[in-house]
N, C-alpha and C positions, 0 to 999 in steps of 0.2 A: 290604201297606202301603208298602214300599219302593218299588216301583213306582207306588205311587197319589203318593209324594213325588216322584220322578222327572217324573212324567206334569203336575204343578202346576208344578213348577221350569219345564222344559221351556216350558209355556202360560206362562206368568209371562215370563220369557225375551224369545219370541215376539213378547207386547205389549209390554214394554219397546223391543227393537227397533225394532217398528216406528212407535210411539210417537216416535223419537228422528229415524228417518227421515223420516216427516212432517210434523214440525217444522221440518225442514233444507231439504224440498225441496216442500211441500208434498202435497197428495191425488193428484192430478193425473200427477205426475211422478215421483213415488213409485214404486220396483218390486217385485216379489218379490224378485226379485234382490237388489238394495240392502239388504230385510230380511234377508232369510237370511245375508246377510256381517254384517250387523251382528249377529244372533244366535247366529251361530257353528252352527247346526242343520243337518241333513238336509230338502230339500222335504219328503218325507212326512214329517218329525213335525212341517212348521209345518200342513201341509193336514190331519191327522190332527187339530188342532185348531180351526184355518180355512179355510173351503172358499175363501174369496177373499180378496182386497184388500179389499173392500166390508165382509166379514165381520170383516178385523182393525180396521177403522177403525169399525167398530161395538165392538169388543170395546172400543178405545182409550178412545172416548165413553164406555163404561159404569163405566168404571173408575175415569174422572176425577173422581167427586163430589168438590165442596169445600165445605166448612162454612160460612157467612158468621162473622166476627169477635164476639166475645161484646162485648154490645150495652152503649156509652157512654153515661152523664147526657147528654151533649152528642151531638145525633145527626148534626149534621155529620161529631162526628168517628169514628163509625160507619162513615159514609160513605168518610169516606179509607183506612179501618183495611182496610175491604174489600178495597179496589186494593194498600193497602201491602201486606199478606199475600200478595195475591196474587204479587204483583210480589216479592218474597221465595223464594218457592215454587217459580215456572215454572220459572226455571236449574234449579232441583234436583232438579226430579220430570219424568223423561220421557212418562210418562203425563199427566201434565197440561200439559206444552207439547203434545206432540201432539194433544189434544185441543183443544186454544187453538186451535192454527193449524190443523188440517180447520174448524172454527166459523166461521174466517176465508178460509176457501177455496170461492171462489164457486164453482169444479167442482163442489164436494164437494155443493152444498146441492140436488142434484135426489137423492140420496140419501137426504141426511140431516136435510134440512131446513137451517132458521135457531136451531140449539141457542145462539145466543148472546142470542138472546128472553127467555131465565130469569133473564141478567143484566142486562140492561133492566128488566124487571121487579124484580127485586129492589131492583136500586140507584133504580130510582123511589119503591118501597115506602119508603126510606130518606131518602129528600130528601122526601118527605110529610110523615113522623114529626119531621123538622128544621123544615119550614116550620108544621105544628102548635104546634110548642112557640117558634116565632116566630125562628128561631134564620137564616134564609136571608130575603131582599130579596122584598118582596110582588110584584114581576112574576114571579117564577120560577113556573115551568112544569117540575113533577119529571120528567116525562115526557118533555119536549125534551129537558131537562140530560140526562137517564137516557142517552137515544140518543146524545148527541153525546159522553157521557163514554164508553160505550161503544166509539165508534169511537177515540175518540181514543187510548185504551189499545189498542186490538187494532193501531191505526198504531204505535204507541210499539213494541209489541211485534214487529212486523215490522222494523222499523228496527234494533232492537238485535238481534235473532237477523240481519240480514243484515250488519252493521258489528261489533259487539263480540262474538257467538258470546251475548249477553245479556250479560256479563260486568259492564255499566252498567244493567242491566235498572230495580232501584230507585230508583239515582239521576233517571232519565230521568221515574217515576214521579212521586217526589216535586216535581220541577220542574211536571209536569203539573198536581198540583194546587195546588203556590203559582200560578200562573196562574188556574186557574180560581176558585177560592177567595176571590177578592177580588170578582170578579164576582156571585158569588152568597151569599156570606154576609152578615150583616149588621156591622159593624163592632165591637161588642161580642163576637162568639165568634170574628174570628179570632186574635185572641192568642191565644186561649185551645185552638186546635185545634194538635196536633204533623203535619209532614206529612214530616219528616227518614225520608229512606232506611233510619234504623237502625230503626226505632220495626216493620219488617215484623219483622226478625230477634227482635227482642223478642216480637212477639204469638207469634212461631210457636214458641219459646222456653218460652213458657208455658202455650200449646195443650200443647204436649210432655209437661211437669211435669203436666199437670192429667192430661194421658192416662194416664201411667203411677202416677199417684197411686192414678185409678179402678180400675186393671186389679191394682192390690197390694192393694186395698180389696177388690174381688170374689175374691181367689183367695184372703187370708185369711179371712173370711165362711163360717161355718160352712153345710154342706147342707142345706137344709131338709127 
């Protein structure tokens, strides 16, 4: 058993590193090298769990799921909640900056594809549900917005990992969407949508409490 904790540490580790690397320098540029100094490891115990580079930025990807934001009356503000969370998160989880910036590394995509599809997808599914309930300007098109919100976070994102280390990562966020927000909502729900930098730490905050609320709920819960 103590070896099989070791053996998880160890893998754990691994993709943290190289997670952290990827993020710094992209897919492309990335080394073994680079990883293994940042994981402090032996080659054979990063290859004893991944045969390549290709194989850690797979591992990276699989690792990264993230939840979408639990879903507002107002679904515009659905929509920002997404990006703020997100944008809250990246600095902090190396796992999911890494996985953000291979998504964003056009090397990366004869490997991996275009993993940044699910978030188009989604945040269209989301500008739908807004323009359904009459909540966004009758030309909008959820699917254009989808794309260029898209990009314009994964720019955002690149900018502050090259200039602040992220350090402004939300702030930069939240300006994004006061910008875009006037453009596409209807004038009755922007007062009413928060798009402030603080409002990610909050969602993730209570993503937290709800987590370990369930996890004290299951563990006193008699065995059936």
């Amino acid at each position: 058993m103590a070896r099989q904790e070791r053996a998880i540490r160890t893998r754990n580790a691994v993709l943290e590193a190289a997670a952290a690397v990827f993020a710094e320098h992209g897919y492309e540029s990335a080394t073994i090298v680079q990883i293994l100094e940042q994981a402090k490891v032996t080659k054979g115990a990063l290859y004893f769990h991944f045969a390549s580079k290709e194989d850690l930025a797979r591992g990276v990807l699989d690792h990264a799921v993230t939840e979408p934001p639990p879903d507002h009356p107002i679904k515009v503000q659905t929509f920002v909640d997404m990006g703020l969370l997100l944008a809250h998160r990246l600095p902090r989880e190396p796992l999911l900056r890494g996985a953000a910036r291979i998504a964003a590394d056009q090397s990366a995509q004869r490997f991996f594809g275009w993993p940044w599809q699910d978030w188009v997808k989604l945040t269209a599914q989301q500008l739908s549900a807004a323009k359904d309930q009459g909540e966004v300007l009758p030309h909008v098109d959820p699917e254009q917005i989808a794309q260029a919100m898209v990009g314009a976070f994964t720019g955002t994102q690149l900018m502050a990992q090259a200039m602040t280390q992220m350090a402004d990562f939300a702030e930069r966020v939240s300006f994004l969407y006061g910008l875009v927000l006037p453009s596409i909502a209807v004038p009755g729900v922007l007062g009413q949508v928060d798009t402030s930098p603080e409002r990610g730490a909050r969602l993730y905050a209570d993503f937290l409490a709800a987590s370990k609320a369930a996890e004290s709920a299951e563990a006193e819960s008699p065995d059936d």
